[in-house]
N, C-alpha and C positions, 0 to 999 in steps of 0.2 A: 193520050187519052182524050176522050171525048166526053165533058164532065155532064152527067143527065139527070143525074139523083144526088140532092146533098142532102144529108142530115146531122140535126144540132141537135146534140144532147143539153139540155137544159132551155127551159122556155121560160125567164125569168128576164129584167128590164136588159141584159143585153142581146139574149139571145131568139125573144121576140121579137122587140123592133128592128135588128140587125136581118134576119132572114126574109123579115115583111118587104122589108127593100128589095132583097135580092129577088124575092120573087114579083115585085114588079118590075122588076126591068129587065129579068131572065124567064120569060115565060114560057121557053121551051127547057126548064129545068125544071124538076118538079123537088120542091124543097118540104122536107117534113121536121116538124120541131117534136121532138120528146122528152118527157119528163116525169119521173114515179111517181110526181105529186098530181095524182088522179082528180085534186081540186082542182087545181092549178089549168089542169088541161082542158077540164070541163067550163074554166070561167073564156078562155082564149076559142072553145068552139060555142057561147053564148049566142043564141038568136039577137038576144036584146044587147045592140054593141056597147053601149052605156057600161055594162058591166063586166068588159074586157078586166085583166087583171092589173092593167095597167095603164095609165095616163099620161098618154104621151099625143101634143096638138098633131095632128093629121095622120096619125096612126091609125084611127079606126077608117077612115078613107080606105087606106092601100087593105086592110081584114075586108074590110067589105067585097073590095073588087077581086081579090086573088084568093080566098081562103075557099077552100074545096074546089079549087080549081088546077094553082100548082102551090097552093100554100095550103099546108095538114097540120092538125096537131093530135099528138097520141101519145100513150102509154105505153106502144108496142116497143122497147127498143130493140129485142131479137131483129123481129122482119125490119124494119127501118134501118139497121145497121147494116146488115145483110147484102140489099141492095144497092147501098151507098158507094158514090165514087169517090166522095169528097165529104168527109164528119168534120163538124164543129165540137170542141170542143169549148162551152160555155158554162159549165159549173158555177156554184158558189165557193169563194174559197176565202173562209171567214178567216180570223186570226185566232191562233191557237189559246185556248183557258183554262188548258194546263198539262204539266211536265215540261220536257226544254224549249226554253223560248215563250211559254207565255205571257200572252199580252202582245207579243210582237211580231213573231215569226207566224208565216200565214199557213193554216192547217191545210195539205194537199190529200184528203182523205177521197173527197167526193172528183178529181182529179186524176187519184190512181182507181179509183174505181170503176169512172167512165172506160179507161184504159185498158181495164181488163174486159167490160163487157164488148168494146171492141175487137180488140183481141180471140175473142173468144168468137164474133159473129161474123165478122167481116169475110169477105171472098175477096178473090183475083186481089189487084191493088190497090188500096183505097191511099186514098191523101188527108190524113190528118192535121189538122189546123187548131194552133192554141187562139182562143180567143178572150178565155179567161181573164184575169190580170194576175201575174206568178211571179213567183222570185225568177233570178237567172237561174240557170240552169235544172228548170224544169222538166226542160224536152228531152234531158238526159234521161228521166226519171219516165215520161211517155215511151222514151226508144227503148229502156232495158226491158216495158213489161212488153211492149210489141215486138220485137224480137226476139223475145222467149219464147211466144205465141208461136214464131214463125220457124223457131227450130223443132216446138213438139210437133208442129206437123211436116214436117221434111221427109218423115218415116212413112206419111200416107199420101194420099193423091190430090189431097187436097189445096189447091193455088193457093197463097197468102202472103203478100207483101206490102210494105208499109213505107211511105215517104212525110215526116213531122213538119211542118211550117211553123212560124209563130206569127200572129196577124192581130196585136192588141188593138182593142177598141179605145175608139180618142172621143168617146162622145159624156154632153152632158146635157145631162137629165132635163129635160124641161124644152131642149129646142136637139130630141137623139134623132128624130125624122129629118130633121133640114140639114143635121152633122153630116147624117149618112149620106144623103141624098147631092149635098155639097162639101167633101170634109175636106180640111186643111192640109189632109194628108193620107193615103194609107201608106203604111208600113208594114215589109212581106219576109220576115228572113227563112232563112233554110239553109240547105248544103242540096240538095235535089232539084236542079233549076229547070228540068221539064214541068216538074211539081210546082215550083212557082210560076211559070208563065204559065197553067193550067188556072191558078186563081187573077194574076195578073188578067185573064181575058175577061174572065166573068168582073170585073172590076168597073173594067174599059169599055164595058157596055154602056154605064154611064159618068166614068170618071175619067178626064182626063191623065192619058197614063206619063205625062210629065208628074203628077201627083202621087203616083205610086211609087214606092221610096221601096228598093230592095237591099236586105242584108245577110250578116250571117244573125244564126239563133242567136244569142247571147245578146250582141247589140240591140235586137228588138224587145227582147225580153225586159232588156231595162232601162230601154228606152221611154217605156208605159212609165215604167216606177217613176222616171225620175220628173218627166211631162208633169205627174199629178205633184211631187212634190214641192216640185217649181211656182207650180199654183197654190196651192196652199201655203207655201214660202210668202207669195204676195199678198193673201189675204191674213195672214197673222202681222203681218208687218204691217199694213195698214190699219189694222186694227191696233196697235200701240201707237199709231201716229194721232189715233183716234180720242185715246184719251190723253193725250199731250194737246190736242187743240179744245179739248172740256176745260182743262188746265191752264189755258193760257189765252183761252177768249178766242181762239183762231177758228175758221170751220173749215169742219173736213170736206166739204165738198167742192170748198174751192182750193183747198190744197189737191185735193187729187185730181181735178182739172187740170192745174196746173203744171203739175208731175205728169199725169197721163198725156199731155200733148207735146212734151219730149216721144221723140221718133225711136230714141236706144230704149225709152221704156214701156210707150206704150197706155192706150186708156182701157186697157182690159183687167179683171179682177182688182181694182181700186175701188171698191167700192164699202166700206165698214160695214160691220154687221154683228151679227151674237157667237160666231165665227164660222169655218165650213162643217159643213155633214156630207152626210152620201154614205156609200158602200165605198167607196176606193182612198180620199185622203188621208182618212186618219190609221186606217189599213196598209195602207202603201210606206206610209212614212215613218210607221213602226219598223217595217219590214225590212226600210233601209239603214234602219238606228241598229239593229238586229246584225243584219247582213256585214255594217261597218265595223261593230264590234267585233263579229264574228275574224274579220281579217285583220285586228286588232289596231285599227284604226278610230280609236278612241276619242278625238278631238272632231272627227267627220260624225261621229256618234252623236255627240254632245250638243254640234251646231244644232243637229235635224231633231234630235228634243225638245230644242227650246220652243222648235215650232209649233208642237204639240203642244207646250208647254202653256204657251200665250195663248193657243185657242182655248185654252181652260179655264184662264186666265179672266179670260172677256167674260165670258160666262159669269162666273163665281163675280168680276167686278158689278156686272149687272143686277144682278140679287141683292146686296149689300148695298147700291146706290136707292137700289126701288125702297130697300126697309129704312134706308137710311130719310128718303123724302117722305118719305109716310109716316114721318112721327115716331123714326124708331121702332117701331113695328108692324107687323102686318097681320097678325094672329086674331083668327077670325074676321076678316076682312074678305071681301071679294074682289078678286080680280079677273079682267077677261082677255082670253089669251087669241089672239088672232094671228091664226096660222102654224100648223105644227109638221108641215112635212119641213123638209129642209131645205126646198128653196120654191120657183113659183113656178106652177106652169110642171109639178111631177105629183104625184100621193107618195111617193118614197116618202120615208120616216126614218129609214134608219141611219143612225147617228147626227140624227137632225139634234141642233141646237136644242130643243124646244123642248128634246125630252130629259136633260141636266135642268135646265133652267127650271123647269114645272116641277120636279122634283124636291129641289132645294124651295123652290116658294111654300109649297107641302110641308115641308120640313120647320118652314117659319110660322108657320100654322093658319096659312092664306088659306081660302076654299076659291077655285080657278072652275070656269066659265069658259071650255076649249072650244073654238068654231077654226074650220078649213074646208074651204068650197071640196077638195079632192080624198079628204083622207078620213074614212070612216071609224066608226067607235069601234068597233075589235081593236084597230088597229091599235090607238093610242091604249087601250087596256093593256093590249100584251105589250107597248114599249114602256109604260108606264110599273109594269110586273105586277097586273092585280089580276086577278082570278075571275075571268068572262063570268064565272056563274055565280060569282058571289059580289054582286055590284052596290048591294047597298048602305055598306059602310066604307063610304069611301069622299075624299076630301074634295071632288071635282066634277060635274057633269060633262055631258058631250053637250054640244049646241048643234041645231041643224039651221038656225036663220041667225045672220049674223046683227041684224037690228034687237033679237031678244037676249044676244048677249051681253049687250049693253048693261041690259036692266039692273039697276039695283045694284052695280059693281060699284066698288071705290077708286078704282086704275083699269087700264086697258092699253094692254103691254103687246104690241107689233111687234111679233117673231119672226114671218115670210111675205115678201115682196109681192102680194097678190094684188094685181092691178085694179079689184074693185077696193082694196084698203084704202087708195087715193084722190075716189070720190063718195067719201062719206057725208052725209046731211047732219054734220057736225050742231047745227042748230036743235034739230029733234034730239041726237046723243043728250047733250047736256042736258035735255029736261030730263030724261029717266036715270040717271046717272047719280049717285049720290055725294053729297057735296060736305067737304070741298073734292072733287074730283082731279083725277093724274090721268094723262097719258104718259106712257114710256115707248117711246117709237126705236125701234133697233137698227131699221132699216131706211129709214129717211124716206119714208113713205107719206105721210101726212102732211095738209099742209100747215105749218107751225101757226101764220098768223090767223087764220081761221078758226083753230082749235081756239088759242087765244083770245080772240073776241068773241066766242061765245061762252068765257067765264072757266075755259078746263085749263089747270095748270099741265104745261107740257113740257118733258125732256126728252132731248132728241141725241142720237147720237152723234157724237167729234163737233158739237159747239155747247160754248160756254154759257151754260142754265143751269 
């Protein structure tokens, strides 16, 4: 094959910036992303790029130079399918909320769906590619509805044939443009290896293909899972180390220098925090709690719980330390919350920290003051579950300037590592601030002795204050 048209179903954070690449560095392939969500597609063909659907550094760059040229976005997926030599598949595939398995096991609704629309539109032989993040043995669940496809038409004249790859994405959020553009790895399995050297080339256009890692489906499939869980593995764990150095006058940022400059371990994801969010950890690790069980493997179950368990953990400990320094309560008090997507440098929100923690502050009867350079008020309304149209009994504003969220708060609680949280004019803060005044930093963003000398009590995360 001669690959000339791809097309990716779903145009959501991975199957935008994922394609934007491809089409800059493949520009005699013409790549179209599609998606039912008729917002969705209308916000990715904006004039004004500012309101792309998503916030990713140098993303709008590669929209600019390649979008209507060999980069499309549409609604059409009939014709876009159609044409296609090579379909992405990029769906959402949330965690199931109920009947078997809820809570853990991830729903493959919108998965078997793409598959059928597939199915149903494609010609001659296309190469379908999971890009998704899925349990193993997904592509069994791709292959039985494409090859159903491909016996009801045996009876007419119509060509239809189908080769599955799985090709999980290893990126995150905040730096998905430089992942893709330089990733640590891809990984391509299948059982069809004309099919895979067909994406292996589009790769090698700008990856060195020592970096392209070939297998069978199964090992790829969970190999995604198990990458995310490994990470998240480190960041619950350092987060207990976190409040063992609160506890014991140590700080954490020089214990995990310390650890992290071992070679077997590594200075990546050491870093404490309110714990992780995104779309894929706490998703993925359910999956394998699930999966373990499922093979009655109940003690591998158990470990991968706890992981969970601890990032709830932090959370819940954070709430209970803020009311606990606040005099024992917080009710009717202000506080202001900096930063609510889930980490810096994305507007993602979901399963960010920010929306547990803001939650339970509500619950103690705080009124919260939310500011995030990227992440707009819809957004926190619908993660927060209030009602866009009914906004004014409610315990929290949005902020759009982060100096007037200061005002008048009693604490000012750092949730996301945004690089302007680290040069703040702590001298102006403390005047508008009402005294005695808290900072609660999560992420070791501030700097301690400056807050301090201008009169604001501060606690910082993994040292002893």
């Amino acid at each position: 094959m001669n690959i000339k048209n791809i097309c990716c179903i779903g145009a959501g954070y991975v199957g935008g910036p994922t394609m934007s690449v491809i089409a800059k560095f493949c520009p005699d392939i013409q790549v179209n992303v599609v998606d039912i969500n008729h917002k969705r597609i209308s916000q990715w063909n904006e004039k004004n790029l500012s309101d792309l659907p998503i916030y990713e550094p140098g993303l709008r760059e590669i929209i600019e130079k390649c979008r209507g040229k060999n980069l499309h976005f549409s609604t059409d997926l009939k014709k876009n399918i159609e044409k296609a030599d090579m379909i992405f598949i990029s769906v959402n595939t949330p965690t199931k909320i109920r009947g078997i398995g809820s809570g853990q096991a991830i729903d493959l609704k919108y998965v078997e769906a793409s598959s059928r629309e597939i199915s149903k539109y494609a010609r001659g032989h296309t190469i379908v590619v999971e890009k998704s993040t899925l349990p193993v043995k997904t592509a069994q669940t791709i292959k039985a509805i494409l090859d159903a496809a491909t016996e009801d038409v045996n009876k007419s004249k119509i060509t239809k044939t189908f080769s599955v790859l799985s090709n999980p994405e290893f990126l995150a959020e905040g730096t998905a443009i430089s992942d893709l553009e330089n990733p640590d790895r891809v990984l391509i399995g299948g059982e069809d290896k004309e099919a895979i050297n067909e994406l292996v080339n589009i790769y090698s256009k700008w990856i060195d293909k020592v970096k392209v890692l070939t297998t069978d489906l199964w090992s790829s499939e969970l190999s995604k899972l198990i990458s995310n869980a490994f990470l998240a593995q480190r960041i619950s764990s350092i987060n207990t180390i976190s409040a063992l150095c609160e506890a014991t006058g140590a700080r954490i940022k020089d214990v995990s220098l310390a650890v992290g400059m071992d070679r077997r371990i590594g200075k990546y994801f050491l870093n404490s925090g309110p714990g992780f969010g995104g779309s894929c950890f706490k998703k993925d690790i359910s999956n394998l709690v699930y999966i373990s069980n499922h093979y009655g493997l109940f003690e591998v179950a158990n470990y991968w719980q706890k992981v969970l368990d601890i990032n709830s953990w932090q959370q819940k400990r954070f709430v209970e330390l803020i009311v606990k320094k606040m005099f024992g309560t917080i009710s009717s008090k202000k506080i202001a919350i900096l930063g609510f997507a889930f980490k810096a440098n994305t507007n993602d929100t979901r399963e960010s920290p920010a929306i547990n923690i803001c939650k339970k502050l509500i619950e103690e009867g705080a009124f919260l003051k939310i500011y995030d350079p990227k992440v707009k008020e819809h957004q926190i309304i619908k993660e927060l579950g209030l009602n866009e149209n009914n906004k004014e009994h409610r315990d929290w504003e949005y902020s759009n300037s982060i100096h007037k969220t200061f005002k008048d708060v009693d604490a000012a609680l750092f949730l996301t590592e945004w690089c302007e949280f680290a040069s703040l004019n702590w001298r102006d803060i403390s005047k508008i601030m009402r005294k005695p005044s808290w900072v609660f930093d999560t992420r070791s963003i501030v700097d301690m002795d400056l807050v301090k000398e201008n009169g604001i009590n501060i606690w910082q995360v993994g040292y002893g204050n």
